[in-house]
C-alpha positions as CSV (number, residue, x, y, z in Angstrom):
1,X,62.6,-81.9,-94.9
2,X,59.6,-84.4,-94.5
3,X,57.8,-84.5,-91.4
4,X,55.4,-86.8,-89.5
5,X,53.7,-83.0,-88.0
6,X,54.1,-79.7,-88.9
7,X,55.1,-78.9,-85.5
8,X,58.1,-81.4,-85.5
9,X,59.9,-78.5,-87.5
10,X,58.6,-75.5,-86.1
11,X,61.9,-73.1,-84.6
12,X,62.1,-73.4,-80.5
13,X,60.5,-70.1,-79.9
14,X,57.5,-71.2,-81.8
15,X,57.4,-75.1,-80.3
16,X,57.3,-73.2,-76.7
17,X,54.8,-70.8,-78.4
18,X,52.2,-73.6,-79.1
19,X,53.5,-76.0,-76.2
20,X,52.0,-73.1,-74.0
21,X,48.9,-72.2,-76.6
22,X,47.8,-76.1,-75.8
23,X,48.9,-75.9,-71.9
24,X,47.0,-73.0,-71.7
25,X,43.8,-74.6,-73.5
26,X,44.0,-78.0,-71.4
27,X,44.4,-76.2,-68.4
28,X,41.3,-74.1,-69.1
29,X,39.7,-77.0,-70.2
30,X,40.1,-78.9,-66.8
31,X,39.5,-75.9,-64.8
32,X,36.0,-75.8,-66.4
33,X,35.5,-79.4,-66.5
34,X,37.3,-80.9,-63.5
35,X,36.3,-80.4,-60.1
36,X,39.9,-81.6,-59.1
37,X,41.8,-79.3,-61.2
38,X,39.4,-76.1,-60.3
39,X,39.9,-77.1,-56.5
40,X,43.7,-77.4,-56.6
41,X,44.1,-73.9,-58.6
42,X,42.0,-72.5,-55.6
43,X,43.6,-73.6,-53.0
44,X,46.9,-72.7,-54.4
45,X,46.1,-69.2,-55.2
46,X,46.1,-69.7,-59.1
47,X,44.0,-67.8,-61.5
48,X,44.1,-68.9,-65.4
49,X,44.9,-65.5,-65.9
50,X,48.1,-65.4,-63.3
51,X,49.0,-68.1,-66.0
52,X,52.0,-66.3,-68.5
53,X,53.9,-68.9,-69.9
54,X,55.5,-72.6,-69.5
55,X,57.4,-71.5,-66.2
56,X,54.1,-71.2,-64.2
57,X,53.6,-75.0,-64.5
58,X,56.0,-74.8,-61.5
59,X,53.0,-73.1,-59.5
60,X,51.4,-76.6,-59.4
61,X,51.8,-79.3,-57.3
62,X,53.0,-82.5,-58.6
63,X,50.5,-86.0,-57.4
64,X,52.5,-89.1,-57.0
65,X,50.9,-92.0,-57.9
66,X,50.6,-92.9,-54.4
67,X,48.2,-89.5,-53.9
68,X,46.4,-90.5,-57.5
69,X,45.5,-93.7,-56.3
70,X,44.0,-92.4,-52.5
71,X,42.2,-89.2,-54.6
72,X,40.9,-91.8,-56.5
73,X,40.0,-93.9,-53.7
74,X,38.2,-90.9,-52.3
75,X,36.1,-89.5,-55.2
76,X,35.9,-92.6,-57.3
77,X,36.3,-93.3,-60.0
78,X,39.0,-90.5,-61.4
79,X,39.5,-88.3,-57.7
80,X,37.4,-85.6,-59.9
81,X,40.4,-85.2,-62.4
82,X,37.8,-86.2,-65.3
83,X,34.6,-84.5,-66.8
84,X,31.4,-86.1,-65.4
85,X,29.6,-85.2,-68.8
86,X,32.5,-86.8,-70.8
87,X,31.3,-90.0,-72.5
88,X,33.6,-92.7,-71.7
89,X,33.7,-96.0,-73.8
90,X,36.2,-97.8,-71.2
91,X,38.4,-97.5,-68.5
92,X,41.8,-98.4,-68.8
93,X,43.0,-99.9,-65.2
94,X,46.8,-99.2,-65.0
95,X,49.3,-100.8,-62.2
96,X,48.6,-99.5,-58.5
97,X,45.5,-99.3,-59.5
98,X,45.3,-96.2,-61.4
99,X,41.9,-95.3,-63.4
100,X,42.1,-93.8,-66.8
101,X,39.1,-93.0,-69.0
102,X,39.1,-93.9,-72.7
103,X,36.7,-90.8,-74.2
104,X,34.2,-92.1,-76.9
């Protein structure tokens, strides 16, 4: 069978494997980088390492766009959801008006 990506044929058990290998690493990732994402895990309770598998996304609160734009409004211009360091090449300006860095 041809395939676009490896991963498109992978069995289920190893799509949720890597699905939570990658959630794992982007989570780290923000935690490290993003003053948002560190703050939210804190005041939630949530250590990376209380973080087992797919099911714990569920531990985290979901921001409406309505509560995007205001953190964005508050701690311009990405509500500290983005790496300071990061270099950015553009900013994409989505409907409400939402802010969304293009990395170089």
């Amino acid at each position: 069978m041809a395939a676009f990506d490896e991963r498109e044929i992978l069995s289920p058990a190893l799509r949720r494997e890597e699905n939570f290998r990658r959630f794992k690493a982007m989570l780290a990732a923000g935690y490290a980088k993003a003053e948002r994402v560190r703050r939210m895990c804190q005041e939630k309770g949530i250590s990376l390492d209380d973080i087992n598998s797919l099911d714990d996304l569920s531990r985290f609160p979901v921001i409406s766009r309505e509560q995007l734009i205001a953190l964005e409004m508050e701690e311009p211009p990405y509500g500290g959801f983005a790496d300071s360091a990061a270099p950015v090449d553009r900013i994409f300006i989505s409907p409400g008006p939402v802010y969304e860095p293009h990395l170089a």
